[in-house]
C-alpha positions in Angstrom: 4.0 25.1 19.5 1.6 27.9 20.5 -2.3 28.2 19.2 -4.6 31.2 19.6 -7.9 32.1 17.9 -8.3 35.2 15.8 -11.6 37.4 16.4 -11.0 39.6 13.6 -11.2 37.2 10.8 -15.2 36.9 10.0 -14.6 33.4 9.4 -12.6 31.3 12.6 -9.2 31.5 12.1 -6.1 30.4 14.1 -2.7 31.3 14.5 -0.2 28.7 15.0 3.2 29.4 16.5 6.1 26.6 15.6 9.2 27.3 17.8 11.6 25.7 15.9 12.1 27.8 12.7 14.1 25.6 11.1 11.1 22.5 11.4 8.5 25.4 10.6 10.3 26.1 7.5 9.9 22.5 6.4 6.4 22.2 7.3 5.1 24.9 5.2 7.5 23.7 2.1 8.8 25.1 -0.6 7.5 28.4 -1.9 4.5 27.6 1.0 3.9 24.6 -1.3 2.6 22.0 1.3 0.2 24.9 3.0 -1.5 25.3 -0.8 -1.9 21.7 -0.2 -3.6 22.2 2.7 -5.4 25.1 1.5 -6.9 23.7 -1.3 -7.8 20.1 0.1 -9.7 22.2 3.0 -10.8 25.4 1.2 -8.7 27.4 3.8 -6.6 30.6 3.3 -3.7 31.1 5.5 -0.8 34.1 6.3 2.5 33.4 6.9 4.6 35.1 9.1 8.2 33.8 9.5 7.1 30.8 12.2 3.8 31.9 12.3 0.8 30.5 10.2 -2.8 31.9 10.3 -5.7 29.5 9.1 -8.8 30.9 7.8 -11.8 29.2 6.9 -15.0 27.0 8.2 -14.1 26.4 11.7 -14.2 22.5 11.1 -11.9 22.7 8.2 -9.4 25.1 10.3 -9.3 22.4 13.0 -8.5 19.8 10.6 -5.7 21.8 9.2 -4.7 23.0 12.5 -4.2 18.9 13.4 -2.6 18.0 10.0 -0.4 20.7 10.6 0.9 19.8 14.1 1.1 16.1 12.9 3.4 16.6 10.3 5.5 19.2 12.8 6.3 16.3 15.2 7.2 14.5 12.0 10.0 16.6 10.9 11.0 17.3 14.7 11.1 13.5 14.9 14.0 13.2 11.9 11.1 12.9 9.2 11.5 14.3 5.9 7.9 15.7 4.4 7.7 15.9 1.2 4.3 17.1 -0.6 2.4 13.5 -1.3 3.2 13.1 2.5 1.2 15.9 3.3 -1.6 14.3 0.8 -1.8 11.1 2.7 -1.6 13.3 6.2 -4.8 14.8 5.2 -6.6 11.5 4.2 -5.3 9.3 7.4 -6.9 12.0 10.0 -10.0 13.2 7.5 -10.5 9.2 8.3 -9.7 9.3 11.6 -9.1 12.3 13.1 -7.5 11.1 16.6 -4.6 9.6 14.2 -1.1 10.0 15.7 1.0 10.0 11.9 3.7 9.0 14.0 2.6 5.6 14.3 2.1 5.4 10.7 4.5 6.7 9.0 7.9 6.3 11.4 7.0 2.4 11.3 9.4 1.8 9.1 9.4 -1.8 7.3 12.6 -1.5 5.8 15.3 1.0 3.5 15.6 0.5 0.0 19.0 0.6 -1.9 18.2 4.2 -2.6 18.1 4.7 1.0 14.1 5.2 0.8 12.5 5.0 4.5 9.5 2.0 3.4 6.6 2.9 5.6 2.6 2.2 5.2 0.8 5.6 4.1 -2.4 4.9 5.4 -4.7 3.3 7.6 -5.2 0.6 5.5 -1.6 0.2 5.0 -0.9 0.0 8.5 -3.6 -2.6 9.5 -1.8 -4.8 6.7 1.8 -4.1 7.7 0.3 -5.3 11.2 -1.3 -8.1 10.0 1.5 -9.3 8.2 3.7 -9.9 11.7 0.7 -10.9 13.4 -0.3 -14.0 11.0 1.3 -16.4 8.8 -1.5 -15.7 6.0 -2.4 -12.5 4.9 -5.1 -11.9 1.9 -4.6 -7.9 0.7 -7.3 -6.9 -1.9 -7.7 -3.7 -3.1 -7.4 -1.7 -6.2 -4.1 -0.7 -7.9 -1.8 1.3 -6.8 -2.5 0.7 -3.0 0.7 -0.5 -2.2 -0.3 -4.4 -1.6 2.4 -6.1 -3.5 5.1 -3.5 -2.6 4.4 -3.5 0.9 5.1 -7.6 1.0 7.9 -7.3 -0.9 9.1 -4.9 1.7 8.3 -7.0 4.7 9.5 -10.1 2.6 12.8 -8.8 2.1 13.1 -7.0 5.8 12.7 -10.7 6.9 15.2 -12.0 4.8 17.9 -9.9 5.4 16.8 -10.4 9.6 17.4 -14.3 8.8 13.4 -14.4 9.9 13.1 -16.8 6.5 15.5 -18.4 4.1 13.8 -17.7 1.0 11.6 -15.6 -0.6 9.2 -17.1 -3.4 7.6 -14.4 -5.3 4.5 -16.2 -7.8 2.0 -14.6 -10.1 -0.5 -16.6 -12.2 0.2 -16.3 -16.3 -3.0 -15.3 -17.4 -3.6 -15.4 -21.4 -4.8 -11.9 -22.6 -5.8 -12.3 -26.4 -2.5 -14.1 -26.9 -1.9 -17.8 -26.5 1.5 -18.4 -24.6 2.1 -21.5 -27.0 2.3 -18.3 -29.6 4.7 -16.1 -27.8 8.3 -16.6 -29.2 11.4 -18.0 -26.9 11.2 -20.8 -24.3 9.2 -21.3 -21.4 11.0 -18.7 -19.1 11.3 -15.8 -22.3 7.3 -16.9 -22.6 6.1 -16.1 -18.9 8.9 -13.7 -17.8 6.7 -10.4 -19.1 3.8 -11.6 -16.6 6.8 -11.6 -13.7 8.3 -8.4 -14.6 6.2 -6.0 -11.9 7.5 -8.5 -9.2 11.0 -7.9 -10.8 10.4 -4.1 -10.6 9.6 -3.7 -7.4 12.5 -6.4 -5.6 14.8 -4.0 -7.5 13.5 -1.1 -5.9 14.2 -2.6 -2.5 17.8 -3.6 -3.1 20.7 -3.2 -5.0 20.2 -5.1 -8.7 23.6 -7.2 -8.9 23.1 -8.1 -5.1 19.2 -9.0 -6.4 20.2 -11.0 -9.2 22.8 -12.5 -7.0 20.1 -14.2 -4.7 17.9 -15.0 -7.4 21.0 -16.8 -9.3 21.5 -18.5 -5.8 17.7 -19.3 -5.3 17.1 -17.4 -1.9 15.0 -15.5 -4.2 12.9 -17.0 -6.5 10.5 -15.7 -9.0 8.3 -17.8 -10.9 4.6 -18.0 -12.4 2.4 -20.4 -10.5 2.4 -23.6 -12.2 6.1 -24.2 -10.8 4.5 -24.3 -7.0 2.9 -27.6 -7.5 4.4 -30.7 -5.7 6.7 -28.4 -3.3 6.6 -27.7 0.2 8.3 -24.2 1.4 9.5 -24.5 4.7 10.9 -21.1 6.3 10.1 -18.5 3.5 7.9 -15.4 2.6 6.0 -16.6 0.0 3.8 -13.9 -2.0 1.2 -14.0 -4.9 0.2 -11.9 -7.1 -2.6 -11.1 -9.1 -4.2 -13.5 -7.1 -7.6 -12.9 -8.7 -6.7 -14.4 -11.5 -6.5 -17.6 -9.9 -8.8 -20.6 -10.4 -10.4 -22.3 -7.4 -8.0 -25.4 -7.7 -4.9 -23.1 -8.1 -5.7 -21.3 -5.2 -5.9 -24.9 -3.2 -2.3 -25.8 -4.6 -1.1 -22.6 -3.3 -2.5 -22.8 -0.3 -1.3 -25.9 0.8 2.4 -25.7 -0.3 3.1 -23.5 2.6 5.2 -24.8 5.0 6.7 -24.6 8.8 8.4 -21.2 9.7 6.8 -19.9 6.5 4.6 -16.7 5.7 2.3 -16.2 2.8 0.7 -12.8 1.5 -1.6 -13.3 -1.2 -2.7 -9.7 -3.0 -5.1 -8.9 -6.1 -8.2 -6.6 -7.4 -11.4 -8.6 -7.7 -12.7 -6.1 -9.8 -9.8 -6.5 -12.2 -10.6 -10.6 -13.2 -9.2 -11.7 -16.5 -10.2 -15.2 -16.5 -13.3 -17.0 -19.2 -16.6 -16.4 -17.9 -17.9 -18.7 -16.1 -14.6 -19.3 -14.3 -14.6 -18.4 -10.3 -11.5 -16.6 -9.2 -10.3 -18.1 -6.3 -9.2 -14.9 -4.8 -13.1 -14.5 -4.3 -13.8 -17.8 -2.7 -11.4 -17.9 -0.2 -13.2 -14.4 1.4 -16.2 -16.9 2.1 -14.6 -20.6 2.6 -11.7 -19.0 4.8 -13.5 -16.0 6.6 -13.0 -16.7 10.6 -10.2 -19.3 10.6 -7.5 -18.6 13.0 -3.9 -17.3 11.7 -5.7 -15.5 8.7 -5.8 -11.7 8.5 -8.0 -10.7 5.0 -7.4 -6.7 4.6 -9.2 -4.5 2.2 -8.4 -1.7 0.8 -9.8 1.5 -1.2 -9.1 3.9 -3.1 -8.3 5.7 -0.1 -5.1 4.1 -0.1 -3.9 4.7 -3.4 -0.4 6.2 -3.3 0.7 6.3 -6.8 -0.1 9.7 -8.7 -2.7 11.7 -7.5 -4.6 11.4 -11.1 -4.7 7.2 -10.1 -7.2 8.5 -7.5 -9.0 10.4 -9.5 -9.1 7.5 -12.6 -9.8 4.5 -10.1 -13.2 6.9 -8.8 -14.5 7.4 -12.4 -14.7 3.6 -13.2 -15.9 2.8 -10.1 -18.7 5.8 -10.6 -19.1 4.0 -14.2 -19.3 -0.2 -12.7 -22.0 1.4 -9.9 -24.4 2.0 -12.8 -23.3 -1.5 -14.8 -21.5 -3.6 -12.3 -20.0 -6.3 -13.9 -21.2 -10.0 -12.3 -17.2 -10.9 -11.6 -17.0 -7.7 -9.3 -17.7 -8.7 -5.9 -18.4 -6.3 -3.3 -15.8 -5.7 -0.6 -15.9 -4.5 2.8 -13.7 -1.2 3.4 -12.1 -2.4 6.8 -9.5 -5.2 7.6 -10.5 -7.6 9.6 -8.7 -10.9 11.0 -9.4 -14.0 12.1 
């Protein structure tokens, strides 16, 4: 690939040459969607020319496009297929850090779904957690919806099953009451707490094939099960996640804690600004951050709205409340830091 500046254009502009038409054709998108994306994310203009795209604009913003741009090329020479929302997180991962190689992000593949779906992490954040995942048997992900913390440990939960790294996976959620009492609720116990499972349903079947799915879940390699049922085991050689972990108590998050056992892994993921529990009540999701912050074989990693990767507008909604809580924050919201750290 070829650069050059352009000293006609009264703002900087630069032309970028991409040798391989085919991969230049695929860079630009459909109809030139993924340079609009560009454009308009950077206020830029830009000319195409067959392989040949000028950039014009503020000679920052050119630069940044100019990197996003050659990013995304070695992608798609690499075997990567860029689709539109991966041009979106492009742009946020090197606006964050511009010395960025998206190779290392988004070819670090945790696992493909039953729909043949490459699983990578889409963001900083998501990387340092996919990292910290191999690196430690207990991982705390907090964050706001949408940022991939429950899917991304489902991934690396069943990536290490199928590689006979664990035996079992254990997928838990606590069953918090929301207006209704479960004693209410019509059916047995498992017809009462199944609705508060169904996400962790949702997203195991997005990884593999349903009958094989409900074949291991029939056999009890995977298990999925609201968190009263963990008390009194010990799991030996699993991935064990929980969800919604903020709407733990302090003793529930003990009992989880210490059911893990040897050749085991535990990811524990929830929104501390998302507590459903009676006033007065401290969610144990926010107590471990202080009583476990340092200890050896623990990775906490935090994310923000950065990191969202569902629909663009999530971005956009998650922003607005936040705006709104800054000017009324509610006392169960604690503040988080926005970088992972591990101890």
């Amino acid at each position: 690939m070829k650069t050059s500046a352009d000293p006609q254009s009264a703002d900087q502009g630069q032309k970028l040459i991409f040798e391989d038409n085919v991969a230049a054709r695929a860079l630009f998108g459909e109809h030139g969607q993924n340079l609009k994306i560009i454009n308009r994310a950077l206020h830029l203009k830009s000319q195409v020319r067959g392989n040949q795209v000028t950039l014009v604009g503020d000679q920052q913003e050119v630069q940044l496009g100019r990197r996003v741009l050659e990013e995304l090329y070695d992608l798609i020479q690499a075997g990567y297929q860029v689709f539109p929302q991966d041009v979106q997180y492009a742009l946020r991962i090197i606006q964050q850090k511009q010395n960025t190689r998206l190779k290392d992000i988004l070819l670090d593949t945790i696992y493909i779904s039953a729909m043949k779906r490459r699983i990578t992490p889409k963001s900083l954040n998501q990387k340092r957690y996919i990292e910290a995942i191999r690196t430690h048997d207990l991982v705390f992900g907090i964050g706001p919806a949408g940022t991939g913390k429950t899917y991304l440990a489902m991934a690396m939960a069943v990536a290490g099953l199928m590689n006979n790294e664990v035996i079992r996976i254990v997928l838990a959620r606590p069953a918090v009451e929301a207006g209704e009492k479960l004693g209410f609720l019509p059916g047995d116990l498992y017809e009462k707490v199944n609705p508060y499972l169904r996400p962790l349903y949702d997203a195991l079947h997005d990884m593999m094939d349903f009958e094989k799915a409900s074949r291991l879940i029939q056999h009890g390699v995977i298990e999925v099960a609201p968190l009263a049922f963990m008390r009194g085991r010990t799991l030996n050689d699993s991935f064990v996640i929980l969800d919604e972990a903020q709407n733990t108590t302090s003793e529930q998050m003990m009992m989880f804690l210490t059911r893990l056992g040897f050749g085991s892994k535990a990811v524990i993921t929830g929104d501390i600004t998302q507590i459903d529990l009676p006033p007065g009540t401290t969610s144990g999701l926010v107590e471990t951050q202080e009583i476990l912050a340092g200890i050896e074989g623990i990775a906490f990693v935090y994310f923000s709205e950065l990191d969202v990767v569902r629909h663009s507008l999530v971005l956009d909604i998650i922003r607005a409340y936040e705006t709104r809580k800054r000017k009324g924050v509610r006392p169960e919201a604690s503040a988080r830091p926005d970088t992972a750290h591990a101890g």
